[in-house]
C-alpha positions as CSV (number, residue, x, y, z in Angstrom):
1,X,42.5,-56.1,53.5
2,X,43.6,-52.6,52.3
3,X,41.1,-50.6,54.7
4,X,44.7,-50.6,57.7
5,X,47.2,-49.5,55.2
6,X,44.9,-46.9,53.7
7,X,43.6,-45.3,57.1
8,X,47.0,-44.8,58.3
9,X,48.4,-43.7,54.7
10,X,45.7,-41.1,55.1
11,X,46.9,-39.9,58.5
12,X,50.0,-39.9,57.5
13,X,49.2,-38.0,54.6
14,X,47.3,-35.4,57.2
15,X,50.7,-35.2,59.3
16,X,52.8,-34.2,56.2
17,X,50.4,-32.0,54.5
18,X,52.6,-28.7,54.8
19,X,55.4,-30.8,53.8
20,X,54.5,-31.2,50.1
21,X,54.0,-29.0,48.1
22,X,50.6,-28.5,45.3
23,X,49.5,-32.2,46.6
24,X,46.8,-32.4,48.4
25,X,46.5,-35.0,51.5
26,X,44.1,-37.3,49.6
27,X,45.0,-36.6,46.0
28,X,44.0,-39.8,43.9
29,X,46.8,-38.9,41.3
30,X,50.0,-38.9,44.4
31,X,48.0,-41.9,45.9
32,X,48.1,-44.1,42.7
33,X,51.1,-43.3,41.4
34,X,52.8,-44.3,44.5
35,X,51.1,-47.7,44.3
36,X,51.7,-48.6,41.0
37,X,55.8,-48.0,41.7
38,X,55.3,-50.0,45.2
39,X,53.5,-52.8,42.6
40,X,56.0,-52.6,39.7
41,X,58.8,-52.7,42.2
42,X,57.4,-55.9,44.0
43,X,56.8,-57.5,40.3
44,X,60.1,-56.9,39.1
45,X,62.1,-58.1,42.5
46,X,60.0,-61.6,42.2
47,X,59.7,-61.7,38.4
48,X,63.3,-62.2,38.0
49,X,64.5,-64.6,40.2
50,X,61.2,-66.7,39.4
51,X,62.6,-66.7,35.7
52,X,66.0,-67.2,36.8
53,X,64.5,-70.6,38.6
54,X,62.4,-71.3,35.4
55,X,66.1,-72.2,33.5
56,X,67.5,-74.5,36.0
57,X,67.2,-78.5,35.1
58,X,64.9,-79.7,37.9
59,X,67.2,-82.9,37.7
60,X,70.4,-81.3,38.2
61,X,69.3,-79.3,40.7
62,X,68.6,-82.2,42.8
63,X,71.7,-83.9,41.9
64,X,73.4,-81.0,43.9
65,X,72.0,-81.3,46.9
């Protein structure tokens, strides 16, 4: 399910390679970090309204509607 994003993350990569500098084009190190921000980013942006949902009285919630 990866194999797209990675093919065109690495040609990508191979477009901008004079653009960074002391990174290489397929650097493990520049190719994780970015994924774990991407992954904390997406955890935080549905972790908190989820828990924001998790407070709200299922029966009162109804009531309103």
């Amino acid at each position: 399910m990866e194999a797209p994003f990675l093919i065109t993350s690495y040609g990508i990569g191979r477009l901008m390679r004079g653009m960074w500098y002391g990174i290489g084009s397929l650097d493990p190190i520049a190719f994780s970090a970015v994924a774990a921000v991407l992954m904390l980013s997406a955890l935080l942006a549905c972790y908190i309204p989820a828990r924001r949902a998790t407070q709200v009285d299922p029966m009162a919630a109804l009531r309103q509607d």
